[in-house]
C-alpha positions as CSV (number, residue, x, y, z in Angstrom):
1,X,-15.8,94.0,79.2
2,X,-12.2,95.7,78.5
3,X,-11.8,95.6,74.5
4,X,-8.5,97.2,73.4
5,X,-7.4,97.7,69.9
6,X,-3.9,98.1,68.5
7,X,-3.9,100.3,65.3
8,X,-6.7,102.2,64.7
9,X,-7.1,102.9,60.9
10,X,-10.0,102.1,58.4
11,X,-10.5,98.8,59.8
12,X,-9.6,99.6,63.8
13,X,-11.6,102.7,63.8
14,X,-14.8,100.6,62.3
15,X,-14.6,98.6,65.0
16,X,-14.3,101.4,68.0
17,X,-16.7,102.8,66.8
18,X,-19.4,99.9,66.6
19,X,-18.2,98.8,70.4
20,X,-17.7,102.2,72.1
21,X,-21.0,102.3,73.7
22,X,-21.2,98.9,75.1
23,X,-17.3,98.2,76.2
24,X,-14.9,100.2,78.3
25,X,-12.0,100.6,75.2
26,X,-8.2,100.8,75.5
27,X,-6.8,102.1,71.9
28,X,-3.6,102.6,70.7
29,X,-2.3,104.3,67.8
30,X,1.5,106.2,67.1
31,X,-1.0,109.2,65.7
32,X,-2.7,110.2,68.2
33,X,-4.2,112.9,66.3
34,X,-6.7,109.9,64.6
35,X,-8.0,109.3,68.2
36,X,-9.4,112.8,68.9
37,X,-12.9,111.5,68.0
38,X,-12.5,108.6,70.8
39,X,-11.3,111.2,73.5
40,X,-13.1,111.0,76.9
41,X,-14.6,107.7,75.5
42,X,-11.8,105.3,76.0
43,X,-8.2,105.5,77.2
44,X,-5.9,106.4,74.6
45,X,-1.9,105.4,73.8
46,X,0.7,106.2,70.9
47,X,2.9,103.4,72.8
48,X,2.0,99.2,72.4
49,X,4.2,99.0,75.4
50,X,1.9,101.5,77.7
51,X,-1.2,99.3,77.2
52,X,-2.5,98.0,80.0
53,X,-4.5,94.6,80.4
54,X,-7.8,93.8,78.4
55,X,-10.4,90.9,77.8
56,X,-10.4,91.2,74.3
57,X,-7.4,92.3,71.8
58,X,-7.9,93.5,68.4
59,X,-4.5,93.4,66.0
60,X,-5.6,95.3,63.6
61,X,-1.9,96.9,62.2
62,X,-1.3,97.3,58.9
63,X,0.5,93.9,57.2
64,X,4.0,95.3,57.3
65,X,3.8,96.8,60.5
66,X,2.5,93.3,62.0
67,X,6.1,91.5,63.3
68,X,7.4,94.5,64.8
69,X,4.0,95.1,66.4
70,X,3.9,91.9,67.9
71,X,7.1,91.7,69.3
72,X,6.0,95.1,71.2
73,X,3.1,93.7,73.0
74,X,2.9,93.3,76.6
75,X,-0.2,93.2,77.2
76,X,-2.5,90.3,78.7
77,X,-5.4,89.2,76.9
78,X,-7.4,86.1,77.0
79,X,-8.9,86.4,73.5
80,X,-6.9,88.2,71.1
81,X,-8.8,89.1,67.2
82,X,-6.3,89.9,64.3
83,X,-7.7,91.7,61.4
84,X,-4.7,91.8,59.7
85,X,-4.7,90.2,55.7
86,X,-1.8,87.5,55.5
87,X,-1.1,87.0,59.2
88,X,-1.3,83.1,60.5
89,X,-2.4,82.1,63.4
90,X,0.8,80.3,64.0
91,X,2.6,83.0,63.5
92,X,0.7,85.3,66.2
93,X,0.9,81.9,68.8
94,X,4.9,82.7,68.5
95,X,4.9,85.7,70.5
96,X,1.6,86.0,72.2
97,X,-0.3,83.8,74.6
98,X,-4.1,83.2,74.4
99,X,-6.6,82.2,72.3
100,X,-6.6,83.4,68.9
101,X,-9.4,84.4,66.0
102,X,-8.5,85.5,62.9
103,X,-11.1,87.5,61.1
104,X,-11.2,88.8,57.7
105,X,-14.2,91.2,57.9
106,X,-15.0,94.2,54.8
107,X,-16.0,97.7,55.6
108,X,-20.1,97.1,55.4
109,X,-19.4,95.9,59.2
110,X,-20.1,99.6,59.8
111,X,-23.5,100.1,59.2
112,X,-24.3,95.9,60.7
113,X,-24.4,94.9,57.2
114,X,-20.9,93.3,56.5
115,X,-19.5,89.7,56.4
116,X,-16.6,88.5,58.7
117,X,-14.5,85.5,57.5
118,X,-14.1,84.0,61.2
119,X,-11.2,80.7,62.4
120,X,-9.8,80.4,65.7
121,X,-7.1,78.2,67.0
122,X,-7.3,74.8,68.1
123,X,-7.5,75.5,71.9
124,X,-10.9,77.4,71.4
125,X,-13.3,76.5,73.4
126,X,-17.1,76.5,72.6
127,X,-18.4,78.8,75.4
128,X,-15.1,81.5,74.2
129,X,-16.8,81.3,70.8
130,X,-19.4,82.2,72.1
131,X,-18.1,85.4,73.8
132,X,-16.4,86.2,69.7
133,X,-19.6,85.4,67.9
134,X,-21.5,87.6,70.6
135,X,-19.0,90.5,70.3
136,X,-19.3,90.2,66.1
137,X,-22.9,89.6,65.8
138,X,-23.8,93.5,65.2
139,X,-20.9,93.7,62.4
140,X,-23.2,91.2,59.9
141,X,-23.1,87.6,58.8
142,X,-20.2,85.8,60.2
143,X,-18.8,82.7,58.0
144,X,-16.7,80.5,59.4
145,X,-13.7,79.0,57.5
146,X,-10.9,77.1,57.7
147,X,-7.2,79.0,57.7
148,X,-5.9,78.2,54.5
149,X,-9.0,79.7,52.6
150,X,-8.4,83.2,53.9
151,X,-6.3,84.6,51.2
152,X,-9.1,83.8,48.9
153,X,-11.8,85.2,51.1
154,X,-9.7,88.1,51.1
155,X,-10.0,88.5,47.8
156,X,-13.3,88.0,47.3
157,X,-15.4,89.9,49.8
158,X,-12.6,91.6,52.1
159,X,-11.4,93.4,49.2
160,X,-15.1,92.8,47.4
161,X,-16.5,96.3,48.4
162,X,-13.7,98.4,46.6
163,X,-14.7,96.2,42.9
164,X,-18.2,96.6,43.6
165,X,-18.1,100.4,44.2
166,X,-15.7,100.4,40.4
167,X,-18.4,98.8,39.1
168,X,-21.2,101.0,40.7
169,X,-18.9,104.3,39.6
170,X,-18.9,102.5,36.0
171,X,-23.0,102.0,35.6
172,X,-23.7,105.6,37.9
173,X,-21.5,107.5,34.8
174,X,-23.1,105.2,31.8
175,X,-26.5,106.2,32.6
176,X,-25.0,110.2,32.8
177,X,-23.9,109.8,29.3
178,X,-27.2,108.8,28.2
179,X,-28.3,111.7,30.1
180,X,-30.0,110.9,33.0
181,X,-28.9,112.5,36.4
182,X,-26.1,111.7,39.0
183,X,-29.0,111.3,41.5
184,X,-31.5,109.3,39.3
185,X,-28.8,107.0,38.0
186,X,-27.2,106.4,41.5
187,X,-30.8,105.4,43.0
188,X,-31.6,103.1,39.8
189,X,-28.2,101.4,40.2
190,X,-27.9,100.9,44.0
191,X,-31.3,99.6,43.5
192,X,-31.3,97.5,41.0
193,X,-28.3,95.8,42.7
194,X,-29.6,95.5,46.0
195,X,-33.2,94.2,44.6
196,X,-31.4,91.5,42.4
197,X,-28.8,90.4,45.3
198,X,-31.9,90.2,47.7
199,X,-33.8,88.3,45.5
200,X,-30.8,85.5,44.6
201,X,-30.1,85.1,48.2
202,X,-34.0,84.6,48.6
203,X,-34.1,81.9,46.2
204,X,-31.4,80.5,46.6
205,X,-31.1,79.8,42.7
206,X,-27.8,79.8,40.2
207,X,-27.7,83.7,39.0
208,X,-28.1,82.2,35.0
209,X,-31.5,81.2,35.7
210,X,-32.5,84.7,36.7
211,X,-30.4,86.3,34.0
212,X,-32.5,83.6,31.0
213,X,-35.7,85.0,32.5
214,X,-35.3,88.8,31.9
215,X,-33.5,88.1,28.3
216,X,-35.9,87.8,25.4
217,X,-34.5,86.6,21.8
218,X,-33.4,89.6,20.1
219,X,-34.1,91.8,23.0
220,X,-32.2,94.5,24.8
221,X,-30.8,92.9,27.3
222,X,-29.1,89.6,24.7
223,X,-27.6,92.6,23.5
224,X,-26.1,93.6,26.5
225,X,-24.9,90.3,27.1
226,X,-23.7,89.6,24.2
227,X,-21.2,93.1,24.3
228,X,-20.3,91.6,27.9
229,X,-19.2,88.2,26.4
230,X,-17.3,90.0,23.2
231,X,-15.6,91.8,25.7
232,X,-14.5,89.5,28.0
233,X,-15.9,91.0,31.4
234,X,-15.8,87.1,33.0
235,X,-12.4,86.7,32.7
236,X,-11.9,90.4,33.8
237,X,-13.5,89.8,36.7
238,X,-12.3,86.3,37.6
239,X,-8.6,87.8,36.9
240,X,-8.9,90.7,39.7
241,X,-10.1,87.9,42.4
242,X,-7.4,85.9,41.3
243,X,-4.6,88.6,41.1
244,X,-5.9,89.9,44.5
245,X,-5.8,86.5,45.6
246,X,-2.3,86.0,44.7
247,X,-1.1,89.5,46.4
248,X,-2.7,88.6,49.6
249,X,-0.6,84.9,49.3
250,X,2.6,87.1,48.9
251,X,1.2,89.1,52.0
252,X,1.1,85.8,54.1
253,X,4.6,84.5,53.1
254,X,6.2,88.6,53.6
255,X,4.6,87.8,57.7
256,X,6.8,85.3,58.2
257,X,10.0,86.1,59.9
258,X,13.1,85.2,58.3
């Protein structure tokens, strides 16, 4: 199958480099210098306009690149995949032909263990799902959702890796100060995290009734709690979603042309 993907950053690169071995890939980037990892692997262009025919397009430009990007594409493709935060289907439909999936996927797609926000457009067909949910399948759990949902799954797991890895930083340099080692307080942190999101998922309980069973009345970890509520860490949190919700709404209406 003849993949081709049309900017080639964080996200774009992710991608190459999770289908290079199975796919014959066509990439195009105006630095060609980020390619140089790719070369003699797939057929490489600075230019939208030199790209030839493919399968499978991923749009994967950055938000304010994404009009003028469109309007430059030539290229055929019977299944084209946008990446790109704030971009509607409708608006893609406008100036390409094909069947279109918007994806909203974060960056633990490279190691398989990622989750993909996935909705296509009407004229989908099941057996072309197929082929989409095939080509994804490596990337991690893929959750499919309806359009106008997408800024808020933007905000809460496409951009969910960059909080998480704030709030690993935070608990990696609290345990320093109380003297234990980078290394040690890194392993008990990642850890602890990946033990307590492994068990939640397993049980499929609310996370309050894990958090009553490891607090005891008058214990250590009340404490704790109690220094989270004074402080106000809820609404901290629920006010980044929300403010990185509302920038990725602003990123949606800056797509459309005037």
């Amino acid at each position: 199958m003849k993949i081709g993907i049309i900017g080639v950053g964080n996200i774009g690169t992710i991608i190459a480099e999770a289908l290079i071995d199975d796919h014959d890939l066509v990439l195009v980037n105006r630095r060609t210098e980020k390619l140089k990892r790719f070369q003699n692997k797939a057929q490489i262009f600075s230019k939208i306009e030199e790209m030839p025919d493919v399968d499978i397009l991923f749009f994967c430009v950055k938000p304010q690149d994404a009009i003028s990007a469109l309007k430059r594409i030539k290229v055929k493709s019977g299944i084209i995949v946008s990446t790109v935060t704030g971009l509607k289907i409708s608006t893609i439909k406008s100036h390409l032909d094909g069947n279109i999936v918007r994806i909203m996927p974060n960056i633990p797609i490279s190691i398989g263990k990622g989750v993909v926000g996935i909705t296509y457009s009407e004229e989908f067909t099941d057996d072309k799902k197929q082929i989409v949910k095939s080509l994804l399948s490596n990337f991690g759990v893929l959750v499919e959702i309806e359009e106008k949902h997408f800024a808020a799954v933007t905000a809460l797991s496409g951009s969910g890796p960059a909080f998480i890895f704030v709030i690993i930083e935070a608990l990696v340099d609290a345990g320093m100060k109380l003297g234990l080692s980078y290394d040690t307080s890194m392993e008990l942190v990642i850890e602890t995290i990946k033990g307590s999101a492994e068990l939640l998922q397993k049980e499929g309980k609310h996370p309050g009734e894990f958090r009553h069973l490891v607090t005891s009345p008058g214990g250590t970890t009340i404490e704790g709690i109690y220094s989270l509520e004074r402080e106000g860490l809820r609404g901290i949190l629920m006010k980044m979603i929300f403010d990185t919700y509302k920038k990725a709404l602003e990123l949606q209406d800056d797509s459309h042309e005037s």
